[in-house]
N, CA, C and O atoms as CSV, one atom per row, in Angstrom:
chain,resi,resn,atom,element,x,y,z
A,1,UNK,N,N,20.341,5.169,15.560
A,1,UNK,CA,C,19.208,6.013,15.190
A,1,UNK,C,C,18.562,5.454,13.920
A,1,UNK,O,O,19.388,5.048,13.102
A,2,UNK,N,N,17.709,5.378,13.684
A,2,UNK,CA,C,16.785,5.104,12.872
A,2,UNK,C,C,16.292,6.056,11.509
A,2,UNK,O,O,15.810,7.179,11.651
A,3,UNK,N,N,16.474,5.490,10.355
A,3,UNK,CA,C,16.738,5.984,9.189
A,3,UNK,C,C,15.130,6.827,9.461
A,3,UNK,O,O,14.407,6.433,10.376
A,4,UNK,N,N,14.727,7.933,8.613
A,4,UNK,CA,C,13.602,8.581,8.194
A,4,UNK,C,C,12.632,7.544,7.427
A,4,UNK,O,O,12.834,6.700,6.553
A,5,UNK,N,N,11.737,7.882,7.983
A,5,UNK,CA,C,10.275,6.821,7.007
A,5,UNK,C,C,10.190,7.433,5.621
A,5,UNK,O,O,9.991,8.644,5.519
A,6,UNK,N,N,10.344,6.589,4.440
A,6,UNK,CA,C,10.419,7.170,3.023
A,6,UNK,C,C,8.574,6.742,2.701
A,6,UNK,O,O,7.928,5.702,2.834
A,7,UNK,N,N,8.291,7.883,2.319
A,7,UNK,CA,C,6.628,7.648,1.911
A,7,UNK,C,C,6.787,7.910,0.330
A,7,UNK,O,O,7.620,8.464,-0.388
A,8,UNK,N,N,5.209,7.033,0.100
A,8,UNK,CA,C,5.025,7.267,-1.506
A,8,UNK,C,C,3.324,7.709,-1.566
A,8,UNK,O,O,2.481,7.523,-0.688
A,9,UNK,N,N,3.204,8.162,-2.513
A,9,UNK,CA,C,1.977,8.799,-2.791
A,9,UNK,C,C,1.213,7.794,-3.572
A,9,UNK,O,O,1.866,6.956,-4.193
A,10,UNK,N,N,0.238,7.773,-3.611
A,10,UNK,CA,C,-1.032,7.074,-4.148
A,10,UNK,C,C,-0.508,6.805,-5.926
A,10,UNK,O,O,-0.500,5.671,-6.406
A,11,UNK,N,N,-0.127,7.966,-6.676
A,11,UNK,CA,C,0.678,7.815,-7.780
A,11,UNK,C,C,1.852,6.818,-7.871
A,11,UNK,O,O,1.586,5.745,-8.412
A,12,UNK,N,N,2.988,6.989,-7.469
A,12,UNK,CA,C,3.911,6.366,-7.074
A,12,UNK,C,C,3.724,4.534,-6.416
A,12,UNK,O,O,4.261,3.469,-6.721
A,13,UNK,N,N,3.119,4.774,-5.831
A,13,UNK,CA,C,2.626,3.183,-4.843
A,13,UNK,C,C,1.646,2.830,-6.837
A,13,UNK,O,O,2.170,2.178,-7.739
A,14,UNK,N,N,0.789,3.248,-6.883
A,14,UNK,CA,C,-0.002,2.448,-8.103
A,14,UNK,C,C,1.460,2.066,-8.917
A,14,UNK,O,O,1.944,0.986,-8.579
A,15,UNK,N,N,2.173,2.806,-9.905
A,15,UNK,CA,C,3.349,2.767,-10.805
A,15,UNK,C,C,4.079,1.879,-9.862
A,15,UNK,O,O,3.894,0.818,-10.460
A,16,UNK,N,N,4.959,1.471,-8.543
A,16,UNK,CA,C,5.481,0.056,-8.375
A,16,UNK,C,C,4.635,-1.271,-8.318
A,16,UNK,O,O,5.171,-2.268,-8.801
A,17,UNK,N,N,3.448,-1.389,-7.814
A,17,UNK,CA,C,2.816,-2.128,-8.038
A,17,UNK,C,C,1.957,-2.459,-9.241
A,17,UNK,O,O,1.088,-3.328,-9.319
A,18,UNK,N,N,2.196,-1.954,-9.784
A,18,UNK,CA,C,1.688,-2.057,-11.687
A,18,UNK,C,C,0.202,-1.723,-11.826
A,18,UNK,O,O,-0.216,-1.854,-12.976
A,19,UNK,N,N,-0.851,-1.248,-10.752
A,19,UNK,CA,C,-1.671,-1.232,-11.031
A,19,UNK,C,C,-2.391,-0.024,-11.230
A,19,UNK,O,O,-1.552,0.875,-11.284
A,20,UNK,N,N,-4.033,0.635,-11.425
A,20,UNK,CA,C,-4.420,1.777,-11.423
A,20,UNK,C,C,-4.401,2.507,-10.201
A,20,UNK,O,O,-4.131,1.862,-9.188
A,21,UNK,N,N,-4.662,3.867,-10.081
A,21,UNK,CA,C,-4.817,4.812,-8.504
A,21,UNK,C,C,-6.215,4.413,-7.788
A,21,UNK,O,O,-6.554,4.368,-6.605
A,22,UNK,N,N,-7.107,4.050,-9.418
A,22,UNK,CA,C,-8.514,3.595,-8.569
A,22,UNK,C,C,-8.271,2.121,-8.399
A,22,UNK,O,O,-9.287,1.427,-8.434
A,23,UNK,N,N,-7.071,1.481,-8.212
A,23,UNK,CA,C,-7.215,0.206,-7.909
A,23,UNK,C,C,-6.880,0.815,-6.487
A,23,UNK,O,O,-7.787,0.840,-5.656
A,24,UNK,N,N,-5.764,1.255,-6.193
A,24,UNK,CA,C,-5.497,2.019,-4.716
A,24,UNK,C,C,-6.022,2.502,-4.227
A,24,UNK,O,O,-5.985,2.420,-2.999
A,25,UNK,N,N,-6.924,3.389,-4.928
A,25,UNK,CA,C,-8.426,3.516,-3.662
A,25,UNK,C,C,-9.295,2.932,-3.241
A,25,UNK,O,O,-9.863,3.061,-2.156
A,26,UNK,N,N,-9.589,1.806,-4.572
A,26,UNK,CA,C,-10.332,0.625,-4.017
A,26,UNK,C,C,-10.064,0.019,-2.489
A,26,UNK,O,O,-10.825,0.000,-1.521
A,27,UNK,N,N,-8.507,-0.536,-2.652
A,27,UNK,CA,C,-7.845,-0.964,-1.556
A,27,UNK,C,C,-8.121,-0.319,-0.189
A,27,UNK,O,O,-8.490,-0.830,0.868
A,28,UNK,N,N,-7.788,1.166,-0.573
A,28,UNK,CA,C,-7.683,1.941,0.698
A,28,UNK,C,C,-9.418,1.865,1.162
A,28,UNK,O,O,-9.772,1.694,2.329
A,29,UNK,N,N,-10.320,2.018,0.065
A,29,UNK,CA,C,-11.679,1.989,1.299
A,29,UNK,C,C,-11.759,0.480,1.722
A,29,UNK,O,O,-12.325,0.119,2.754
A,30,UNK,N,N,-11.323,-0.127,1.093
A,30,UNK,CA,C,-11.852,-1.614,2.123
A,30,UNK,C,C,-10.841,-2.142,2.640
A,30,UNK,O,O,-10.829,-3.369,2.748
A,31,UNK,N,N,-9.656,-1.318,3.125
A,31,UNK,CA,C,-9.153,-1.205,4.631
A,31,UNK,C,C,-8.169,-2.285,4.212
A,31,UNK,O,O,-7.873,-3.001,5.168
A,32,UNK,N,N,-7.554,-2.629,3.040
A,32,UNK,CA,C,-6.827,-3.935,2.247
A,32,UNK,C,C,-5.491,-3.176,2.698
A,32,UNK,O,O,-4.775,-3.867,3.423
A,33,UNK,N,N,-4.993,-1.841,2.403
A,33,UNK,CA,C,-3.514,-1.186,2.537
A,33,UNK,C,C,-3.793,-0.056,3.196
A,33,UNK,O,O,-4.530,0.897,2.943
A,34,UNK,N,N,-2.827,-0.414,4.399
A,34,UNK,CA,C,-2.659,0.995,5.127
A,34,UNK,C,C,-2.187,2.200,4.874
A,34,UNK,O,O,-1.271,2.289,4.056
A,35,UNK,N,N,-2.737,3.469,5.556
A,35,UNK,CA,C,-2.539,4.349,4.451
A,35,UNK,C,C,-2.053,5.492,5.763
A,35,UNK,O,O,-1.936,5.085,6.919
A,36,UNK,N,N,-1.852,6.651,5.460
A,36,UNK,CA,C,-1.881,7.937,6.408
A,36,UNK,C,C,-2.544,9.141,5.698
A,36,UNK,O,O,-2.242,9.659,4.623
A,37,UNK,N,N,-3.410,9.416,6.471
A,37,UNK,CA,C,-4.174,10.800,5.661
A,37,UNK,C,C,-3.589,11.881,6.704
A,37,UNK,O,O,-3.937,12.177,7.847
A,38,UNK,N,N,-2.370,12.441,5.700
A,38,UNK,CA,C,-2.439,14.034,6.582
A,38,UNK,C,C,-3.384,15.169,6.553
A,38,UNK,O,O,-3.753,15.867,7.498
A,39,UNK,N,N,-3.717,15.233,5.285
A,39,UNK,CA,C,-4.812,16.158,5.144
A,39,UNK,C,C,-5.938,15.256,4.374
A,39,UNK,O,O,-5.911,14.044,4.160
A,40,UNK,N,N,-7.050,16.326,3.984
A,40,UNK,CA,C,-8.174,15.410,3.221
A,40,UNK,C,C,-7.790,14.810,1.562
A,40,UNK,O,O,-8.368,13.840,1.072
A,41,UNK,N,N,-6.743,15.577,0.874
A,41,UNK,CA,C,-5.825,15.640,0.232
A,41,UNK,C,C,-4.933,14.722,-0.272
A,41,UNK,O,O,-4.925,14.010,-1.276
A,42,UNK,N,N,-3.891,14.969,1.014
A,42,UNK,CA,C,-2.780,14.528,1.209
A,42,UNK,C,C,-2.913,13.168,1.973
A,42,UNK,O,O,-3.383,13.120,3.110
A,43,UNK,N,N,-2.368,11.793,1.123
A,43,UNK,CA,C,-2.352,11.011,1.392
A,43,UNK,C,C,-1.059,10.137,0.907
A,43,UNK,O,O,-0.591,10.134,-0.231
A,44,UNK,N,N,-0.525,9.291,2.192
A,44,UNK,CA,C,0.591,8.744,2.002
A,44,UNK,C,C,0.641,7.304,2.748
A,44,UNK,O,O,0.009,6.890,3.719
A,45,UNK,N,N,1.801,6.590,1.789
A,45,UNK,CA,C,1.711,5.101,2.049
A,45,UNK,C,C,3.470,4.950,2.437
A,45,UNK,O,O,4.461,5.570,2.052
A,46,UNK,N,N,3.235,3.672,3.497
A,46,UNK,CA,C,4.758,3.677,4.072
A,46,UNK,C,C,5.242,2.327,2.786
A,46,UNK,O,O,4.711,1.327,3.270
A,47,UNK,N,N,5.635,2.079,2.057
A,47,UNK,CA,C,5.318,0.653,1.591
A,47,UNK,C,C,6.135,-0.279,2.065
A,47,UNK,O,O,5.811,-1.279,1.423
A,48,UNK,N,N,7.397,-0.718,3.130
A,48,UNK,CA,C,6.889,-1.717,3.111
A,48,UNK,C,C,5.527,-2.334,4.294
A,48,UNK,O,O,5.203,-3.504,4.497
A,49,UNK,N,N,5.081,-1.352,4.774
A,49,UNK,CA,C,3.613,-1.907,5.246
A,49,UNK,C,C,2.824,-2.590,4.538
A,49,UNK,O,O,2.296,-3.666,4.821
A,50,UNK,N,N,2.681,-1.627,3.084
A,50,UNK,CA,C,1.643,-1.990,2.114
A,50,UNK,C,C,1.925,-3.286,1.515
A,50,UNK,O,O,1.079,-4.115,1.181
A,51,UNK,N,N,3.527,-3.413,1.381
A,51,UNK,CA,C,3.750,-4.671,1.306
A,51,UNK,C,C,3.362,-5.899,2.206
A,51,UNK,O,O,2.614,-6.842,1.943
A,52,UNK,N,N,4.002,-5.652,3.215
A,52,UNK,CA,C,3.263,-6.583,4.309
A,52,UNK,C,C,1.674,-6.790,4.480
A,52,UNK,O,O,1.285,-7.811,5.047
A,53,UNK,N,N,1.045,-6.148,4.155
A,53,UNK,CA,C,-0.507,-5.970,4.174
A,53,UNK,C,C,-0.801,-6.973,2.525
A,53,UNK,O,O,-1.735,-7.723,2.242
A,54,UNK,N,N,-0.129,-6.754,2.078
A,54,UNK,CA,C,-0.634,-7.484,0.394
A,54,UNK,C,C,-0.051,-8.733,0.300
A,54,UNK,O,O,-0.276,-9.501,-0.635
A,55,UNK,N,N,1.076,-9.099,1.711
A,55,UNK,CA,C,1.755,-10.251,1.345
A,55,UNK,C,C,0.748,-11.246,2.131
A,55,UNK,O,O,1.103,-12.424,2.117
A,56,UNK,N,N,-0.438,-10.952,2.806
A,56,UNK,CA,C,-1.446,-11.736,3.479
A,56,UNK,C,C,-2.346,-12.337,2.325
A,56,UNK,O,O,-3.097,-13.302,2.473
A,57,UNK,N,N,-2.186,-11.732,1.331
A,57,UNK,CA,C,-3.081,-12.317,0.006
A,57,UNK,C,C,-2.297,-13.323,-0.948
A,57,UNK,O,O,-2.728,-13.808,-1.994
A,58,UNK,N,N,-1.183,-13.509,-0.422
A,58,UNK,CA,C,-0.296,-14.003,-1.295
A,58,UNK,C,C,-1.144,-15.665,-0.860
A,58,UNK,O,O,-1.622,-16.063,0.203
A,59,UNK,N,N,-1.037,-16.281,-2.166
A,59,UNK,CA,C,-1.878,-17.992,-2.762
A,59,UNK,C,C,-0.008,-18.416,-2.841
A,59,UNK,O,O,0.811,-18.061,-3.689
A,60,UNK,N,N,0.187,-19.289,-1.606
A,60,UNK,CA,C,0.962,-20.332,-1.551
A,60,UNK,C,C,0.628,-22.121,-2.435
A,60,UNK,O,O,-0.435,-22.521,-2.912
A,61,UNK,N,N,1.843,-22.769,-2.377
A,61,UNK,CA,C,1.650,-23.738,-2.734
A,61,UNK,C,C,0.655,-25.022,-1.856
A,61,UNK,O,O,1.163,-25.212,-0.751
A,62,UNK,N,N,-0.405,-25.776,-2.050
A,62,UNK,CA,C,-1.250,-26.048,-0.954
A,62,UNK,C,C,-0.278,-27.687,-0.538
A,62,UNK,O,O,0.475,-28.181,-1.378
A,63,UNK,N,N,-0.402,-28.062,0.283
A,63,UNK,CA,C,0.069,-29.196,1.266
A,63,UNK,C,C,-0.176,-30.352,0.358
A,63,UNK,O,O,-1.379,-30.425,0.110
A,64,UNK,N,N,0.495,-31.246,-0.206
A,64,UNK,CA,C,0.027,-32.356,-0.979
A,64,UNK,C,C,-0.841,-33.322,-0.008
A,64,UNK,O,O,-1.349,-34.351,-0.454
């Protein structure tokens, strides 16, 4: 059986990723981190999605 999905809130997700809430909303309108809106309100992030979604931006080392 499969553990429960642990969610974090828009607060929480900004404070591990070091950045502001309006950096996280930024994100969330231009569709950068997936999100779940239960209510108009209530909004929640699975992270490691958000992780996976931010690890597409990740600047590797380029091919010599």
């Amino acid at each position: 059986m499969n553990a429960p999905t642990e969610y974090e809130t828009k607060q929480q997700l900004a404070a591990r990723l070091g950045v502001s809430i309006r950096t996280i909303s930024s994100w969330m309108a231009s569709r950068r981190i997936p999100f779940c809106k239960i209510t108009e309100r209530v909004i929640r992030f699975v992270p490691h999605e958000v992780d996976a979604a931010l690890g597409k931006f990740t600047v590797g080392k380029s091919a010599p």
